[in-house]
PDB file as gemmi writes it, atoms N, CA and C in Angstrom:
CRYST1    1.000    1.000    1.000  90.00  90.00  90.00 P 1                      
ATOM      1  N   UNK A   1       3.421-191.338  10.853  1.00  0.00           N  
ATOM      2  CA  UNK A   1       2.898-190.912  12.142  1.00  0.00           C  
ATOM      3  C   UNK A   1       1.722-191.820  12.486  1.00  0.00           C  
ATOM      4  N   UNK A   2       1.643-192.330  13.346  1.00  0.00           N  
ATOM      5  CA  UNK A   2       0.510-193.708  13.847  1.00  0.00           C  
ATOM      6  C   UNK A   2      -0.349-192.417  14.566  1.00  0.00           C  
ATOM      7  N   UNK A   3      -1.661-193.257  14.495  1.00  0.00           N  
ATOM      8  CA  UNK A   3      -2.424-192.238  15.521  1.00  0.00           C  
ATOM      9  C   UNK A   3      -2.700-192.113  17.054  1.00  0.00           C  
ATOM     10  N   UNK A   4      -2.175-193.081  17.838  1.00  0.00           N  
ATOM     11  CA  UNK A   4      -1.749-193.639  19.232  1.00  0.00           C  
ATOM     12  C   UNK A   4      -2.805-192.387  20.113  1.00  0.00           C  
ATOM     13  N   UNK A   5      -2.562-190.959  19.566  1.00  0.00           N  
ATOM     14  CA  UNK A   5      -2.890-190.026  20.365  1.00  0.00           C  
ATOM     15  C   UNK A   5      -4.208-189.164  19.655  1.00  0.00           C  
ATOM     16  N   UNK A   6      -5.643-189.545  19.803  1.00  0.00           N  
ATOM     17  CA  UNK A   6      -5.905-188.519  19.096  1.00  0.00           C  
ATOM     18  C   UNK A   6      -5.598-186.822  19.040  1.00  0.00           C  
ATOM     19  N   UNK A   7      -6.444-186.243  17.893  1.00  0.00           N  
ATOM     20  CA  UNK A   7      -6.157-185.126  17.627  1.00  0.00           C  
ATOM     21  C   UNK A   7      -6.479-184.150  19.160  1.00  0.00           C  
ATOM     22  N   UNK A   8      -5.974-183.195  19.555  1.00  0.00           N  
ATOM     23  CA  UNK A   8      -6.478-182.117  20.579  1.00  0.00           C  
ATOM     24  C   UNK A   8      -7.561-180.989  19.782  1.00  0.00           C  
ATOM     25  N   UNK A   9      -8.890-180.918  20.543  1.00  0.00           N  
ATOM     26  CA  UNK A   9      -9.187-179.559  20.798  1.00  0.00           C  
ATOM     27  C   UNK A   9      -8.005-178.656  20.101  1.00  0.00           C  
ATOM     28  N   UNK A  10      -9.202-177.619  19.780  1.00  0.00           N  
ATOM     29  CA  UNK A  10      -7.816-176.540  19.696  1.00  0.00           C  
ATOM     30  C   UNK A  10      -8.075-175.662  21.336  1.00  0.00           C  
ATOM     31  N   UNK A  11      -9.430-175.931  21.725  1.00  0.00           N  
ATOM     32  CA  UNK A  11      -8.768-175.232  23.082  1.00  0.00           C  
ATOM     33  C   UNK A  11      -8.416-176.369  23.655  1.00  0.00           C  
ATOM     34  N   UNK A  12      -8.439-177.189  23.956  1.00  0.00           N  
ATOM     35  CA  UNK A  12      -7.439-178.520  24.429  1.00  0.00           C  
ATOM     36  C   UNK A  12      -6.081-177.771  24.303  1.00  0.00           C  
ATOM     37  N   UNK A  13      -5.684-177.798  23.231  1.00  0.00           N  
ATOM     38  CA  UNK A  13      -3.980-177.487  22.773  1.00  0.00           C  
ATOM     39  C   UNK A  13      -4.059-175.761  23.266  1.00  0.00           C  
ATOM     40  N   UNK A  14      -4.847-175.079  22.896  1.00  0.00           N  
ATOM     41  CA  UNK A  14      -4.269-173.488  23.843  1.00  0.00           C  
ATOM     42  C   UNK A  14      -3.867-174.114  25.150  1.00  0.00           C  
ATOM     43  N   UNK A  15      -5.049-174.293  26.040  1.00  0.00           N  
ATOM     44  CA  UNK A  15      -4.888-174.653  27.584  1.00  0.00           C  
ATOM     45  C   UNK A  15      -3.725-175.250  27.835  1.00  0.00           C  
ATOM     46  N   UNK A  16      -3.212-176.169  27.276  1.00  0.00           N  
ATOM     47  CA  UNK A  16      -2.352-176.544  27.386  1.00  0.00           C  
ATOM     48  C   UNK A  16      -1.291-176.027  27.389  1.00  0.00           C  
ATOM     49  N   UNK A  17      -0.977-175.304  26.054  1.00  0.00           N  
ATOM     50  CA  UNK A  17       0.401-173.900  26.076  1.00  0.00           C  
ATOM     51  C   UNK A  17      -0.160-172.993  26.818  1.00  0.00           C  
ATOM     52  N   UNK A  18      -0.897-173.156  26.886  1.00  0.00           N  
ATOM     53  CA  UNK A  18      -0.664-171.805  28.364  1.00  0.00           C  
ATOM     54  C   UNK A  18      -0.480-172.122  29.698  1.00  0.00           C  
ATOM     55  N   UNK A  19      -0.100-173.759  29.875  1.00  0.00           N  
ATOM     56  CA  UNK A  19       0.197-173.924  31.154  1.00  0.00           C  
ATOM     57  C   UNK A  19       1.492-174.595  31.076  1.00  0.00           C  
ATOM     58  N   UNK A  20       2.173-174.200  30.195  1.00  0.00           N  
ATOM     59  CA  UNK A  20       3.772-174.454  30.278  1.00  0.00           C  
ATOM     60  C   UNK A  20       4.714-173.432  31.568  1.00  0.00           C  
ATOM     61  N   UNK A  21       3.696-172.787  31.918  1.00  0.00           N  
ATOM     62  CA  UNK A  21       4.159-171.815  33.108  1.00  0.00           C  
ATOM     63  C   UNK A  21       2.450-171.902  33.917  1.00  0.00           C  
ATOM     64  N   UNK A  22       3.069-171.850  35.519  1.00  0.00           N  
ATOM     65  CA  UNK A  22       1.648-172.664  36.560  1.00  0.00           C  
ATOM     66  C   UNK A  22       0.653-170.987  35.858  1.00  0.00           C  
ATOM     67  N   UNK A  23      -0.421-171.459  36.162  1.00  0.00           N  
ATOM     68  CA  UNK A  23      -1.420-170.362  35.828  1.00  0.00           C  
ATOM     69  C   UNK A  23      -2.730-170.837  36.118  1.00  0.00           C  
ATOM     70  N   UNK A  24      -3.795-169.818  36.620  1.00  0.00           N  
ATOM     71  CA  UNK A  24      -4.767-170.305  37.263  1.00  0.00           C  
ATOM     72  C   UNK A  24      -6.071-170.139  35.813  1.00  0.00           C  
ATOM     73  N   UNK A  25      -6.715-170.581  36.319  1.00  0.00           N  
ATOM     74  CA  UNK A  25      -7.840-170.339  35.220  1.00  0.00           C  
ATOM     75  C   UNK A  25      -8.252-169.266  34.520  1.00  0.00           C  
ATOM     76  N   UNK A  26      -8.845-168.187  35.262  1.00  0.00           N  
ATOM     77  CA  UNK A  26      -8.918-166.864  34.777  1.00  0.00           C  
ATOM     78  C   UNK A  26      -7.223-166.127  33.795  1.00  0.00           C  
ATOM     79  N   UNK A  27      -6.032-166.726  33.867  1.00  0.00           N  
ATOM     80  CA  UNK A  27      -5.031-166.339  33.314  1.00  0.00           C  
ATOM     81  C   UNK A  27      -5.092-167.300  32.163  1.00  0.00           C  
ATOM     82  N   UNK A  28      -5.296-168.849  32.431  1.00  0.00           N  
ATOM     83  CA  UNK A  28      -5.263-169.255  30.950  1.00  0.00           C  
ATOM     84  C   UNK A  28      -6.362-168.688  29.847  1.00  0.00           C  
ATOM     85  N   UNK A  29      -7.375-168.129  30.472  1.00  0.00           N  
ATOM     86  CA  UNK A  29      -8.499-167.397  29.257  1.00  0.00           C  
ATOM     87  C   UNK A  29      -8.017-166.215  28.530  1.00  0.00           C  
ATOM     88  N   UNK A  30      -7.287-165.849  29.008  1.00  0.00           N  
ATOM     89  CA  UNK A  30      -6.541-164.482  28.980  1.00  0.00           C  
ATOM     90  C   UNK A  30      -5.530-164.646  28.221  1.00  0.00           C  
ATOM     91  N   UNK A  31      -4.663-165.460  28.281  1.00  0.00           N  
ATOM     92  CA  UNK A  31      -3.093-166.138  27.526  1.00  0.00           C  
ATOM     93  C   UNK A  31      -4.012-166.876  26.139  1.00  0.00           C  
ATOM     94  N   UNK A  32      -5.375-167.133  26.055  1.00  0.00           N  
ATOM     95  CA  UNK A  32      -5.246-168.313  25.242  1.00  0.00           C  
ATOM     96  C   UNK A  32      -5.861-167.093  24.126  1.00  0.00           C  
ATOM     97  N   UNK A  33      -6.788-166.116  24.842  1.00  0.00           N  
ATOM     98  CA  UNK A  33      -7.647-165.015  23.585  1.00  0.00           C  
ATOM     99  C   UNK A  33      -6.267-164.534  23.399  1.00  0.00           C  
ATOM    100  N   UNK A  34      -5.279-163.874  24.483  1.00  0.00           N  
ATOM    101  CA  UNK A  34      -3.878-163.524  23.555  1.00  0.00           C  
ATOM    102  C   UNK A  34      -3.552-163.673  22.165  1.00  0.00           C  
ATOM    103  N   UNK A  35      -3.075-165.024  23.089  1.00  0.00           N  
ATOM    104  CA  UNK A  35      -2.204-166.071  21.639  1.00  0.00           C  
ATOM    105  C   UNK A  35      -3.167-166.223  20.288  1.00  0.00           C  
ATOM    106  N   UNK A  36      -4.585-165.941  20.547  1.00  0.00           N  
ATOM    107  CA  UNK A  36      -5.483-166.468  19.261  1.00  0.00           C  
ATOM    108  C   UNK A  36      -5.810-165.215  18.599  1.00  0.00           C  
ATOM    109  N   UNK A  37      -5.348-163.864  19.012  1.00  0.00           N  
ATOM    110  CA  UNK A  37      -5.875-162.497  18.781  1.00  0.00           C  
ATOM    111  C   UNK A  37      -7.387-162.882  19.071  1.00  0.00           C  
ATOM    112  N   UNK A  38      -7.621-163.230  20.340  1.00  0.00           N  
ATOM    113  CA  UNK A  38      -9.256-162.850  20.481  1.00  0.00           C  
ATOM    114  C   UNK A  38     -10.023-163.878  19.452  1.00  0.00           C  
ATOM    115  N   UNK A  39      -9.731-164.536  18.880  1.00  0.00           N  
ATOM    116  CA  UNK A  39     -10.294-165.430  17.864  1.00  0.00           C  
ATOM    117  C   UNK A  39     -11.258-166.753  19.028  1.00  0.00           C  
ATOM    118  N   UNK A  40     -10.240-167.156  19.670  1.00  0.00           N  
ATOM    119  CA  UNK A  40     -10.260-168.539  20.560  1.00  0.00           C  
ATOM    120  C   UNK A  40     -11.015-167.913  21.882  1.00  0.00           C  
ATOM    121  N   UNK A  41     -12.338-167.351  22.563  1.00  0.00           N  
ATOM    122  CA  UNK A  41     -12.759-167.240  23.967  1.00  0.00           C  
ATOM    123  C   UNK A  41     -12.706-168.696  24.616  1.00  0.00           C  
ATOM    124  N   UNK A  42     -12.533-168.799  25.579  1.00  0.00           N  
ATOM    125  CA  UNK A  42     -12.805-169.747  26.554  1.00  0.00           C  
ATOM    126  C   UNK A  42     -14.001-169.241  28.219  1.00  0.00           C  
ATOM    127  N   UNK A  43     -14.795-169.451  27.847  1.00  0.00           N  
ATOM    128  CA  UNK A  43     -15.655-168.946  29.044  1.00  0.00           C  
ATOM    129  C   UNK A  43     -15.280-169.508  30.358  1.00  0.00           C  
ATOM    130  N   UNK A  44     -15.382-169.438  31.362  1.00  0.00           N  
ATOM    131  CA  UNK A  44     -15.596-170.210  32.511  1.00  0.00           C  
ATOM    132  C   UNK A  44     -15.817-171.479  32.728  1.00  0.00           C  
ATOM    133  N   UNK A  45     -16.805-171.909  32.034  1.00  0.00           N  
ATOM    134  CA  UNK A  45     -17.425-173.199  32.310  1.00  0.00           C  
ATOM    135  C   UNK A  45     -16.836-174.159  31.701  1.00  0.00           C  
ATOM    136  N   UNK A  46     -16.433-173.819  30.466  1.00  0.00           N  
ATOM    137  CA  UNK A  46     -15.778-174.386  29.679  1.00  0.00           C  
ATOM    138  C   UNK A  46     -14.387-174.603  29.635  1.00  0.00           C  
ATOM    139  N   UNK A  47     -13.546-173.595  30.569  1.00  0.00           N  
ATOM    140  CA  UNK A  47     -11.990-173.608  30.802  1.00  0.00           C  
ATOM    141  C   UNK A  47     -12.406-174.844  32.574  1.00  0.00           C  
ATOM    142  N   UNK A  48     -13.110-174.370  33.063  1.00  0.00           N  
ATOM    143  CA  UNK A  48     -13.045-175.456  34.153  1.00  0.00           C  
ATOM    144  C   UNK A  48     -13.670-176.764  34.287  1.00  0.00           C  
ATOM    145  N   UNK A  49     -14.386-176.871  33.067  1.00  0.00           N  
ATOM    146  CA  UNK A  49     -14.728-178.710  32.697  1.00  0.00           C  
ATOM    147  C   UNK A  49     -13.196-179.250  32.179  1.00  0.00           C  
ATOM    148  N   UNK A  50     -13.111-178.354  31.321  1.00  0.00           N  
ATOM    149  CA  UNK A  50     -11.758-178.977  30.231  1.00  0.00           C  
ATOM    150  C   UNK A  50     -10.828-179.264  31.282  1.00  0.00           C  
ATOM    151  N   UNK A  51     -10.770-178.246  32.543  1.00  0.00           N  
ATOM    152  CA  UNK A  51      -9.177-178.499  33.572  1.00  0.00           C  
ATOM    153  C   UNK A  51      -9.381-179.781  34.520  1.00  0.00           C  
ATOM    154  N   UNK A  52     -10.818-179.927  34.870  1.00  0.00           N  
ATOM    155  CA  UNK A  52     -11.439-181.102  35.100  1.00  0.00           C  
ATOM    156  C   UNK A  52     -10.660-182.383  34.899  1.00  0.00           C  
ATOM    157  N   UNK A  53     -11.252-182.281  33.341  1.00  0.00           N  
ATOM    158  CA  UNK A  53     -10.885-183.761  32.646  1.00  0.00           C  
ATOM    159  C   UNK A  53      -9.117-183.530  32.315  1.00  0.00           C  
ATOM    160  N   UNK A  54      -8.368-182.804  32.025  1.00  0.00           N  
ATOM    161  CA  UNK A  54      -7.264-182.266  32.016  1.00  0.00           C  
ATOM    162  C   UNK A  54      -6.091-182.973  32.928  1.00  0.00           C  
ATOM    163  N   UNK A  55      -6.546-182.953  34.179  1.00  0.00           N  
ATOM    164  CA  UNK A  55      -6.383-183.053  35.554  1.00  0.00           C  
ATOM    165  C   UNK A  55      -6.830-184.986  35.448  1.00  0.00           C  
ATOM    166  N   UNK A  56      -7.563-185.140  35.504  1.00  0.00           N  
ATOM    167  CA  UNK A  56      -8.330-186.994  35.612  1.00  0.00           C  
ATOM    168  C   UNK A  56      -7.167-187.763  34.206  1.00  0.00           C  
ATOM    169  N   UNK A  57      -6.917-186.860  33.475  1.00  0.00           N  
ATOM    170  CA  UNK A  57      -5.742-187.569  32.336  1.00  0.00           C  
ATOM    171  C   UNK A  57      -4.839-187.622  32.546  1.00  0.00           C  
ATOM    172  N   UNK A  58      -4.090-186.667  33.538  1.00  0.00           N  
ATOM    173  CA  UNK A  58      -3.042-186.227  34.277  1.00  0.00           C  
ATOM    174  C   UNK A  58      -1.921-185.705  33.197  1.00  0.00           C  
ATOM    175  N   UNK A  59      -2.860-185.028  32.172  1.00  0.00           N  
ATOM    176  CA  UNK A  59      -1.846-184.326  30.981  1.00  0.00           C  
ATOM    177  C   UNK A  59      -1.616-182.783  31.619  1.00  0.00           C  
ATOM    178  N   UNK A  60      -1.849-182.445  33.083  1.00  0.00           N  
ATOM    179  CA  UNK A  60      -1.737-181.170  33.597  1.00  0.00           C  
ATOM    180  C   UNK A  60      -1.721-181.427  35.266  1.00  0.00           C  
ATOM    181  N   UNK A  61      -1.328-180.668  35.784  1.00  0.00           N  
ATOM    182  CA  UNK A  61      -1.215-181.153  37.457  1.00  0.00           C  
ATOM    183  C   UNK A  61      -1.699-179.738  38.366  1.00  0.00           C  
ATOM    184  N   UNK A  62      -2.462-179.834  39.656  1.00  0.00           N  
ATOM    185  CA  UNK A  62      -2.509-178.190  40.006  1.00  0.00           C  
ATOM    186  C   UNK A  62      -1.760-178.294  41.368  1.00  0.00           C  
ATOM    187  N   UNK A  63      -1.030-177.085  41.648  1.00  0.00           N  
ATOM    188  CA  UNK A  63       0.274-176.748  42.290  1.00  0.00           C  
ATOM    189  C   UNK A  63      -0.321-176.650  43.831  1.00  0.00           C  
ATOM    190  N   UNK A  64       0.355-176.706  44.805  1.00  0.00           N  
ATOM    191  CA  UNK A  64      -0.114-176.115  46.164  1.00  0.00           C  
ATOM    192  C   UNK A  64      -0.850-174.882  46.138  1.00  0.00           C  
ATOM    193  N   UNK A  65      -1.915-174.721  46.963  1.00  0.00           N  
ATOM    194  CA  UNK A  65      -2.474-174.133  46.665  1.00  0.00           C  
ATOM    195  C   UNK A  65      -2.147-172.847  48.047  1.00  0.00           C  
ATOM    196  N   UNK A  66      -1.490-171.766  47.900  1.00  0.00           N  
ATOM    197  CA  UNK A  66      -0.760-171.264  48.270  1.00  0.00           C  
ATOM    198  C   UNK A  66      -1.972-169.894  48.829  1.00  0.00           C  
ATOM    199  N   UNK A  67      -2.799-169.310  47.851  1.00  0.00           N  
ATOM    200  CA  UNK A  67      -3.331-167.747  47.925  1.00  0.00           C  
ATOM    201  C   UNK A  67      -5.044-168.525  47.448  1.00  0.00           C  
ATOM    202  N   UNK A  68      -5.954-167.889  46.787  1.00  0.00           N  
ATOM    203  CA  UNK A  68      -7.014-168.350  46.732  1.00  0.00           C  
ATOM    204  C   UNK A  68      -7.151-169.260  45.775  1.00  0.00           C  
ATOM    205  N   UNK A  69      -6.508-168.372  44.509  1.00  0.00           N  
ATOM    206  CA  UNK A  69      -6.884-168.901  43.129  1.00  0.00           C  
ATOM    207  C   UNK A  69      -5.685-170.248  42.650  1.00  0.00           C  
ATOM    208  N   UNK A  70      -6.265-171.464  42.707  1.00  0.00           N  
ATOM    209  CA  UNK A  70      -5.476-172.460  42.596  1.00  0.00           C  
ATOM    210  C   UNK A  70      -5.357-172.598  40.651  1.00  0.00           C  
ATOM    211  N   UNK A  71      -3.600-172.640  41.172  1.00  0.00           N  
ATOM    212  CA  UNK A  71      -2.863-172.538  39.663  1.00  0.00           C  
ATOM    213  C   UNK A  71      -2.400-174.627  39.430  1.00  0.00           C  
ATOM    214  N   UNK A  72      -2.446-173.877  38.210  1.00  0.00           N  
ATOM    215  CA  UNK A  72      -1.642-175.274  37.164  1.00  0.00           C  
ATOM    216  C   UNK A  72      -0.539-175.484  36.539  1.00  0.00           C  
ATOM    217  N   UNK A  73      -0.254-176.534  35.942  1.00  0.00           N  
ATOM    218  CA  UNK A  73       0.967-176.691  34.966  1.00  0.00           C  
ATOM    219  C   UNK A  73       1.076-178.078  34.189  1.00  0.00           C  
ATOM    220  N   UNK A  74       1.505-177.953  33.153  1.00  0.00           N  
ATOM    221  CA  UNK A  74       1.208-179.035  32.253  1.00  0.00           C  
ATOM    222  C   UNK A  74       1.993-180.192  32.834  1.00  0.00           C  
ATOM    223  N   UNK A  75       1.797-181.631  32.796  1.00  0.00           N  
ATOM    224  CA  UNK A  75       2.924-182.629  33.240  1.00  0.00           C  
ATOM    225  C   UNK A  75       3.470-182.983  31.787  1.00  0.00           C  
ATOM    226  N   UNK A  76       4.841-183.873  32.338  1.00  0.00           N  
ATOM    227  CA  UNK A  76       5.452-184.057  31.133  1.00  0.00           C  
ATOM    228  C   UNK A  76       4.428-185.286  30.298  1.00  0.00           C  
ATOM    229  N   UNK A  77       3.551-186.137  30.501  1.00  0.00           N  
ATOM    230  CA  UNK A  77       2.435-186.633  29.429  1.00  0.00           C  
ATOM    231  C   UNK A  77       1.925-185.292  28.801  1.00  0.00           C  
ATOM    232  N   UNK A  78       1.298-184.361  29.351  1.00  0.00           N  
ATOM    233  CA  UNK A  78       0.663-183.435  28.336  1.00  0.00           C  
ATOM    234  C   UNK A  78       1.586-182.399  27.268  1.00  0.00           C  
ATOM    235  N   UNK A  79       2.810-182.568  27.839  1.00  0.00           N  
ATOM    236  CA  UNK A  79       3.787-182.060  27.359  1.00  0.00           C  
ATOM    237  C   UNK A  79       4.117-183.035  25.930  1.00  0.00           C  
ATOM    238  N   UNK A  80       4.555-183.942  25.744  1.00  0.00           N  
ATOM    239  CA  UNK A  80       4.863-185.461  24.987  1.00  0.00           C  
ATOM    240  C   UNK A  80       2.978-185.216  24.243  1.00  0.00           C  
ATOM    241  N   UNK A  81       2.041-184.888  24.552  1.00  0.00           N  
ATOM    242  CA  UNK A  81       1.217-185.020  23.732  1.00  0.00           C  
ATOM    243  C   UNK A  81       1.107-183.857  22.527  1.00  0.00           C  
ATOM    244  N   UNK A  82       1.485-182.431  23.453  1.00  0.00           N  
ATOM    245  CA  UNK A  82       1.296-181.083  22.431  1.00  0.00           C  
ATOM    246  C   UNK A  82       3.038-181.484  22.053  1.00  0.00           C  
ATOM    247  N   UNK A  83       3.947-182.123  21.903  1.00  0.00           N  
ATOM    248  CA  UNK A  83       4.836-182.183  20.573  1.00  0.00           C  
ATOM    249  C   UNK A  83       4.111-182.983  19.551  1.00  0.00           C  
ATOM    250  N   UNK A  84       3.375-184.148  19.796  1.00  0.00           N  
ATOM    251  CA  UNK A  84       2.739-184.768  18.931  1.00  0.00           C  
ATOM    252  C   UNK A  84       1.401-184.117  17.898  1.00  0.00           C  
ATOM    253  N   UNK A  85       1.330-183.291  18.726  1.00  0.00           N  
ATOM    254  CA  UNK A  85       0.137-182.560  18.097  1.00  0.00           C  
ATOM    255  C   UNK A  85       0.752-181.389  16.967  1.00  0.00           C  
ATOM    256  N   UNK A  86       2.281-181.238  17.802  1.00  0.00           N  
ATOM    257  CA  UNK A  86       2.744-179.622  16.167  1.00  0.00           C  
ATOM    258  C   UNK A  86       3.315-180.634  15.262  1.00  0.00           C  
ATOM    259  N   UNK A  87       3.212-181.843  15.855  1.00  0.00           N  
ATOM    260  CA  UNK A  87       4.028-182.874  14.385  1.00  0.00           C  
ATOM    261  C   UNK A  87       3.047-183.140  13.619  1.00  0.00           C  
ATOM    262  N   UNK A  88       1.555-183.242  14.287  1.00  0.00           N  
ATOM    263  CA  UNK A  88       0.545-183.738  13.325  1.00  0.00           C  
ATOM    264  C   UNK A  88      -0.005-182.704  12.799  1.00  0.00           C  
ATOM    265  N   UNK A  89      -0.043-181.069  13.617  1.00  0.00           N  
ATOM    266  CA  UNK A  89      -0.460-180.353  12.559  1.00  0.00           C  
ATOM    267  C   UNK A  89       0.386-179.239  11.475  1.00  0.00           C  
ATOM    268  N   UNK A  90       1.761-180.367  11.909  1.00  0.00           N  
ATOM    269  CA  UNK A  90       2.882-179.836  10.792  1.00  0.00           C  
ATOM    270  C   UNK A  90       2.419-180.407   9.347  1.00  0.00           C  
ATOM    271  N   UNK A  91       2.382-181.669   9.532  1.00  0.00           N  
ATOM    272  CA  UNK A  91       1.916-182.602   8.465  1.00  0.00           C  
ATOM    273  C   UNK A  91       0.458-182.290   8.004  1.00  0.00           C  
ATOM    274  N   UNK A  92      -0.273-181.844   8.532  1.00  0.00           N  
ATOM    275  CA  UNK A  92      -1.420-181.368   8.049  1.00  0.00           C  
ATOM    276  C   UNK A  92      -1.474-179.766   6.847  1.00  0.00           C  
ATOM    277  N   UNK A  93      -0.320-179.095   7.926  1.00  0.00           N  
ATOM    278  CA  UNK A  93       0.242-177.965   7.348  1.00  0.00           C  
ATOM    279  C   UNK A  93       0.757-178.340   5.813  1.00  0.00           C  
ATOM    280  N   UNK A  94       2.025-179.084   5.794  1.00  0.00           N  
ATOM    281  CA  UNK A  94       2.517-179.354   4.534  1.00  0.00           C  
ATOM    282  C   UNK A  94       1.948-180.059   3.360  1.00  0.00           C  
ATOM    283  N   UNK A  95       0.975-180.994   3.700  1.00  0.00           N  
ATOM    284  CA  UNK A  95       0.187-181.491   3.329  1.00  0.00           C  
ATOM    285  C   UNK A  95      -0.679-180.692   2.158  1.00  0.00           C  
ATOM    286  N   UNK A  96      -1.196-180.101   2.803  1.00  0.00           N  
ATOM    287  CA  UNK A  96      -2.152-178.510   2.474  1.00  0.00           C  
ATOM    288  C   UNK A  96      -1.619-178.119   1.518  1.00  0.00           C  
ATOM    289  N   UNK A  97      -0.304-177.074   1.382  1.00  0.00           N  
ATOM    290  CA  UNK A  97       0.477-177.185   1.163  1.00  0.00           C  
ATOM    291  C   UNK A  97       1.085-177.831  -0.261  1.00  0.00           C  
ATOM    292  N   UNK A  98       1.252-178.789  -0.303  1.00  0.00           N  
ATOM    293  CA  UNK A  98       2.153-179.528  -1.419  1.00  0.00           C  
ATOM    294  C   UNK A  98       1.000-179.655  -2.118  1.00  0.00           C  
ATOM    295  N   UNK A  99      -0.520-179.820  -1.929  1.00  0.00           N  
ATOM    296  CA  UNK A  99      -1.358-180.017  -2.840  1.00  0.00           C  
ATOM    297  C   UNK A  99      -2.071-178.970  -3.780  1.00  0.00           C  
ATOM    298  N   UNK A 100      -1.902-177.843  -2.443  1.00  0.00           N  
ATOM    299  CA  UNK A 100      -2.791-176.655  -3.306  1.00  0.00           C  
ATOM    300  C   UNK A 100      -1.815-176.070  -3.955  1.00  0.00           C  
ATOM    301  N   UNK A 101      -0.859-176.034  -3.789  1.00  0.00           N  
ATOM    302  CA  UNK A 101       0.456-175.307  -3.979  1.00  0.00           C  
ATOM    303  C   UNK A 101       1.252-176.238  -5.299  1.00  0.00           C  
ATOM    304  N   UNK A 102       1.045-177.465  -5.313  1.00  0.00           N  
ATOM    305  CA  UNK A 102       1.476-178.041  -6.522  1.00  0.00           C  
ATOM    306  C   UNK A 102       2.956-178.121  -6.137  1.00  0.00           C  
ATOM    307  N   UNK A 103       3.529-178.267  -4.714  1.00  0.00           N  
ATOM    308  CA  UNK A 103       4.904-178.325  -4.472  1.00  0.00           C  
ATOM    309  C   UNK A 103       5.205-179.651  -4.119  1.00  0.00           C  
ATOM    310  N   UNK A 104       6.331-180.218  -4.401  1.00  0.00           N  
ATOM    311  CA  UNK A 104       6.909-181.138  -4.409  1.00  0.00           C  
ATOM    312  C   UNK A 104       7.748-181.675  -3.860  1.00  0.00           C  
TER     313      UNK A 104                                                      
END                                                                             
């Protein structure tokens, strides 16, 4: 695995799965404490810098803006980046793994 891409945030990589379907900000904070059991908060300031720069990478795109709250969705670059990221933290996984574990 070359490193071409660095590693993501882990809220980098929530935000991201949570915009595999359009969703506005206040819903990805919500989807991401979900998915983390409450482990992972994302405040405000911090979910809308990250969508910021998100957006300027163009690893996410935001949709017509239809009602107030303007929604998102990942593009296929940010998409092509979070497969690269469960490959690298597959290998990190197994890694772990084969050493503490003494598996082979």
């Amino acid at each position: 695995m070359t490193q071409e891409h660095p590693p993501l945030t882990e809220g980098v990589y929530y935000i991201l799965l949570a915009l595999y379907e359009p969703r506005h900000g206040y819903g990805i904070m919500q989807l991401v404490e979900e998915m983390s059991s409450g482990r992972v908060r994302l405040g405000a300031g911090t979910i809308y810098g990250a969508i910021k720069t998100l957006l300027e990478r163009g690893w996410i795109e935001a949709l017509d803006e239809d009602g107030r709250k303007k929604e998102y969705v990942i593009t296929e670059t940010g998409d092509k980046l979070v497969e690269y990221e469960i490959l690298r933290l597959r290998e990190l996984f197994d890694n772990g793994i084969r050493i503490t574990r003494g598996v082979e």
